[in-house]
TIDRENZA-237211 format. One record per residue (C-alpha): y, x, z; residue in one letter. Coordinates in Angstrom, 3 decimals. Example, Ala and Ser with C-alpha at 12.3 -4.5 7.8 and 13.67 -1.06 7.14 Angstrom:
BEGIN
(atom (-4.500 12.300 7.800) "A")
(atom (-1.060 13.670 7.140) "S")
# end
This chain:
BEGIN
(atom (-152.557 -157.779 -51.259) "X")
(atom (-155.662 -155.911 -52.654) "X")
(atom (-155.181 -152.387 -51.307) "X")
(atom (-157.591 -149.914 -50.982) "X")
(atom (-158.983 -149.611 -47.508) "X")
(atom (-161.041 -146.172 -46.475) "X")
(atom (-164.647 -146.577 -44.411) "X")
(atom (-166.927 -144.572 -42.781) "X")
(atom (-170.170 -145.781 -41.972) "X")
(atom (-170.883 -145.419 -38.619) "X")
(atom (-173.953 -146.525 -38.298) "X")
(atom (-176.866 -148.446 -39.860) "X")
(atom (-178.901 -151.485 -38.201) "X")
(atom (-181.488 -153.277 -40.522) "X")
(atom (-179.804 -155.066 -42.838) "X")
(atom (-176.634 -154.277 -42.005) "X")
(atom (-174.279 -151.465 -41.732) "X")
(atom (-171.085 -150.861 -39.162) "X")
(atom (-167.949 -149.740 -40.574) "X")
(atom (-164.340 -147.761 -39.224) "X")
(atom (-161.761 -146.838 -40.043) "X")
(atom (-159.393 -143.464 -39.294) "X")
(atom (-156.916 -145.749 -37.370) "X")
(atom (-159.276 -147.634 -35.025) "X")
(atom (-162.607 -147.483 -33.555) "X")
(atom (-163.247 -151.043 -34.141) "X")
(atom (-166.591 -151.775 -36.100) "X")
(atom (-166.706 -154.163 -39.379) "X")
(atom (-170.281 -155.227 -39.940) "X")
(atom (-170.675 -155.524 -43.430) "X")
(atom (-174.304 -156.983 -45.041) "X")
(atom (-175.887 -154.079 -46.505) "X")
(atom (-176.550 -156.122 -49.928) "X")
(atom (-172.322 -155.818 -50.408) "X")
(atom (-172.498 -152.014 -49.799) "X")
(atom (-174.421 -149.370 -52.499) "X")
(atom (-177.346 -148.672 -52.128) "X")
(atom (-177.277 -144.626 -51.463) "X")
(atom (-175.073 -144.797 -48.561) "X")
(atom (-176.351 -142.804 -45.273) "X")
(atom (-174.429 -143.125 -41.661) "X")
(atom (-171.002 -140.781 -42.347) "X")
(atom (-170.798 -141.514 -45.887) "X")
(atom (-166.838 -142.472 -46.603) "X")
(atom (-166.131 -145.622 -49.040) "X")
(atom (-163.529 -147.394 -50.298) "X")
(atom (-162.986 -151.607 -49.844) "X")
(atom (-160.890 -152.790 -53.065) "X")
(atom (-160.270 -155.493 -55.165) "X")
(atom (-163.289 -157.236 -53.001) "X")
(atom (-165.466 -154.159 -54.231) "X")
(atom (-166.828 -151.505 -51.872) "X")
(atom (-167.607 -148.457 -53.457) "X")
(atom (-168.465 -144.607 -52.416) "X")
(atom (-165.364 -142.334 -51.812) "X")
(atom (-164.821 -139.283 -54.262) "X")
# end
């Protein structure tokens, strides 16, 4: 139910950023307040347990 889902950012608009995935081109827009604070367009993270985190 909680599995770990893998994001790149693709881009960055404001206050918001717009994520994909590796399997589809479709953008999540995700409020930048839910998202660290160091991440850059192409920086990878992980969604889990209703956490979203930089990938290692």
């Amino acid at each position: 139910m909680f599995e770990k889902i893998e994001y790149t950012v693709k881009r960055i608009d404001g206050d918001y950023a717009y994520l994909v995935t590796k399997e589809s081109d479709d953008e999540k827009c995700v409020a930048r307040a839910l998202l660290p604070a160091e991440i850059n367009e192409g920086t990878r993270v992980d969604y889990e347990m209703l956490t979203y985190t930089i990938a290692e």
